[in-house]
N, C-alpha and C positions, 0 to 999 in steps of 0.2 A: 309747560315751562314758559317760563317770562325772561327775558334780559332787560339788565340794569345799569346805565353809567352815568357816572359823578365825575365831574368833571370840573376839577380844582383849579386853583391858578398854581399851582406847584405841580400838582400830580392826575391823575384819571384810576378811578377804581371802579371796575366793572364787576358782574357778576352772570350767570345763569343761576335762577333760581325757581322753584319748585311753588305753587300755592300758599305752602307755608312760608318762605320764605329762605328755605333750606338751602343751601347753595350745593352746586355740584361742579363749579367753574369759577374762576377768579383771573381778575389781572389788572396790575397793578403797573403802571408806568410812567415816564413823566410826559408834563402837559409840553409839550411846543408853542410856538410864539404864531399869531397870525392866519394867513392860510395854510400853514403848517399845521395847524389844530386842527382846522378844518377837515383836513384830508385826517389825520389823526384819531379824530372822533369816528369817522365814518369808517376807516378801515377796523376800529377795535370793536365798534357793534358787529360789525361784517363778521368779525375773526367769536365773537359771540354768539351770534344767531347762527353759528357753521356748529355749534359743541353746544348746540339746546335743538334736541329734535324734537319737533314737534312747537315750534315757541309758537307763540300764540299773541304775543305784544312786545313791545320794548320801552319803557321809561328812560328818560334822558333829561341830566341834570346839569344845567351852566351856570357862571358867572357873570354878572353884571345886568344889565336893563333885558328883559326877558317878556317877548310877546305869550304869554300862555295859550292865548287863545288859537294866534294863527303858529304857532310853535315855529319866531323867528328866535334868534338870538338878536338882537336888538343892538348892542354894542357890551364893550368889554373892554375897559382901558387896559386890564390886567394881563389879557392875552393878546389883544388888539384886533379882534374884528367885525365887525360892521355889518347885519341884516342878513344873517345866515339862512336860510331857510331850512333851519334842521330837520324838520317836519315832513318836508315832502323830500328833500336827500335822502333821508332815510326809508321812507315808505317805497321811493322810486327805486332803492338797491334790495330791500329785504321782502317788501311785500306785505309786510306787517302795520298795523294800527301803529303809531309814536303818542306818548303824552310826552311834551318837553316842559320845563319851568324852570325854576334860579334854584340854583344851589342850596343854598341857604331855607329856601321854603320846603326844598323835600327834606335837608336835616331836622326842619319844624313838623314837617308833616311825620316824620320819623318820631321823633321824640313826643312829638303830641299824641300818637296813638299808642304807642309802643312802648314809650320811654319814660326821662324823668321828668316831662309836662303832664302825662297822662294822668286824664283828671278834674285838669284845673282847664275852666272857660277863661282865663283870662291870661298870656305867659309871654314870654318873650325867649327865643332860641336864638342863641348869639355865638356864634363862633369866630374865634377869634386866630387866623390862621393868616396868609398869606394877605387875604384882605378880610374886610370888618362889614358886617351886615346884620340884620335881625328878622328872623320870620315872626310875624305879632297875628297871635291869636287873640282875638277880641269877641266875647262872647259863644265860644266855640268856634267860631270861622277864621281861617286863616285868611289873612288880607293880604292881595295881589296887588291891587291897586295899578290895573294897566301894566303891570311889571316895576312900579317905581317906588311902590312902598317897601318900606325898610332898610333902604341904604344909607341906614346909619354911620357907618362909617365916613360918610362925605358929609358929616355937620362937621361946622367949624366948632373947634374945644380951644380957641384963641391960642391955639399956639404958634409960632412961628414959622412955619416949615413947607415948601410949597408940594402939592400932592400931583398926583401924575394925572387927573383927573383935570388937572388945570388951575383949580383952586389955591388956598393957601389957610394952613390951620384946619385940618381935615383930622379926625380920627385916624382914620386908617395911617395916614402918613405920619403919624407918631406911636402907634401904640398897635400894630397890628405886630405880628411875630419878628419879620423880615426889618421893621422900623425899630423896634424893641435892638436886636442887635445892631441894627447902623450907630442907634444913635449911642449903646455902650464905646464902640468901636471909634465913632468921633471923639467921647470924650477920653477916653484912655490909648486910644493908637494900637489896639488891640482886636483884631478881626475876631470874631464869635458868633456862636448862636442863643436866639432866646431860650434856648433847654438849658445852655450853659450859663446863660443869665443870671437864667434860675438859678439854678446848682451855687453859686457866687451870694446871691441872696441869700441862699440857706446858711451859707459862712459867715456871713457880716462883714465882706467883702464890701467898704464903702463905694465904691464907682456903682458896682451893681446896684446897690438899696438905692445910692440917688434915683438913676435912671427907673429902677421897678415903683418907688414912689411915685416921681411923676408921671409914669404910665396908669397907676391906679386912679391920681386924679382925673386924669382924661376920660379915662373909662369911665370914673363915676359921675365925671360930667353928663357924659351922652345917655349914661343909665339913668342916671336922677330923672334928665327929663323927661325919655319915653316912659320912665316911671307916672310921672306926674301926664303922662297925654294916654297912655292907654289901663293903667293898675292894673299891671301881672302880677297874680298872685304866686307864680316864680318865675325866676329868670336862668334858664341854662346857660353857662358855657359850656363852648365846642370850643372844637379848634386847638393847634399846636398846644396854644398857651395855655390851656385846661389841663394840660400835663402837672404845673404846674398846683394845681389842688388847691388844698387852705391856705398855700405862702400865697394864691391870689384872690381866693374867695373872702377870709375874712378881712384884710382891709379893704379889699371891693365894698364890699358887703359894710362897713363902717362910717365907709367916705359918701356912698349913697344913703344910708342913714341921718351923715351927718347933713346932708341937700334939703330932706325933708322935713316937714311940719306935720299937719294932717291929714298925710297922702298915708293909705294904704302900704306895707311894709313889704317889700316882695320877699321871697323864701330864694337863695339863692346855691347853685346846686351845678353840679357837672356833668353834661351829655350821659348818656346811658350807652349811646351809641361811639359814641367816641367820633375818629375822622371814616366813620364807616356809614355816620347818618345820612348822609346823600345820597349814599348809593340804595342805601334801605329805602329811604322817600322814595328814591324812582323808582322802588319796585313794586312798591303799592301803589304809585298812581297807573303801572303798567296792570295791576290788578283792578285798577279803578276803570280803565277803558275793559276790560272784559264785562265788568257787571253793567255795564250803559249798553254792551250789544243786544 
């Protein structure tokens, strides 16, 4: 048996799971802020490796700048903490091997073996949930880059809006799930969520169509270009907004089109996995430290 956790800026989805992949334990709860997470993460692997006899490894998946190697957590504006040593927390309470890595790269590594990248040497995994990121396969290898490739979501898309990252004109601070609703909610005086966004677009609800338009240009900003710097021959979304289907793939899908010239044309397409790919990715790279023993 292997244990798996994903660990969202909204939420924590764990798992016990079998070689194949099979689960026989789940849990699902929300993310805490801080050293609060901290202790959070470690008690729910704990309260996993107690209902997996016999576990054998644990995968473990975060957000924000991520050491792979020394399996720190690096920082996290999202949750807010600072050079975790999750690696040896975890070995020092279970006794078990950890592989840890970023969020986002186990729902690539999810979807690139398993899912709807599977295939393709060249893709980009984007989920678009609480924050914005991309795991970029390039030639069949996923690139870590020291923990700092693919947070897309901190290019500037010139918009106006300052992000919590410290920046200003960030992705994520305009077009991530949680910005998607701020900013209907600015312009209408009307508190909601991006599902209900959605739902509003489907009507022809004018507030909504503004705000989901300019949310597509942004996104096809940041797509257009890792378009043009890596050529995935597809791009998933993940994440909340992937709910969302064709009312955001095909003008995604148009407004990226309309960026390019000569560039390679990606295929564009929604997780296989859904908000469950992170936890999948940790479990195969929990299966990756078995095959190196």
């Amino acid at each position: 048996m292997i244990v798996a956790l994903d660990v969202g800026g909204t939420s924590m989805k764990g798992a016990v799971m079998d070689h194949s992949l099979e689960r026989t334990a789940t849990v699902r709860r929300p993310t805490p802020r801080g050293e609060d997470a901290v202790a959070a993460v470690l008690d729910t692997v704990g309260e996993l490796v107690a209902q997996a006899p016999g576990a054998e490894a644990v995968g473990l998946a975060v957000p924000g700048i991520v050491d792979d190697e020394t399996g720190v957590a690096v920082w996290s504006e999202n949750i807010g903490w600072r050079d975790v040593p999750f690696r040896a927390l975890i070995q020092e309470r279970t006794g078990l091997p950890v592989a840890v890595g970023h969020d986002v790269r186990a729902g690539g590594t999810a979807e690139q073996r398993l899912g709807a990248a599977r295939g393709a040497r060249n893709s980009l995994v984007v989920p678009i949930g609480t924050g914005i990121a991309a795991a970029m396969v390039i030639d069949g290898h996923l690139c870590v880059g020291n923990g700092y490739a693919g947070e897309i979501g901190h290019m500037s898309v010139g918009a106006d809006e300052p992000c919590v990252c410290g920046g200003t004109g960030c992705l994520e601070a305009v077009a991530s799930g949680p910005a998607v609703a701020r900013r209907y909610a600015r312009r209408t005086g009307r508190e909601t969520t991006a599902d209900a966004v959605a739902a509003l677009v489907a009507e022809g609800e004018p507030d909504a169509v503004a705000v989901w338009a300019e949310t597509v240009g942004w996104l096809g900003t940041a797509l257009a270009a890792a378009t043009v710097l890596t050529a995935p021959e597809v791009i998933v979304i993940g994440g909340g907004l992937s709910r969302a289907g064709d009312l955001l793939l095909k003008p995604l899908a148009d407004d990226i089109e309309s960026r390019l010239t000569f560039h390679r044309r990606p295929r564009l397409t929604t997780a296989r996995f859904a908000d469950e790919a992170g936890c999948v990715g940790a479990g195969l790279w929990a299966l990756d430290l078995l095959e190196t023993q």
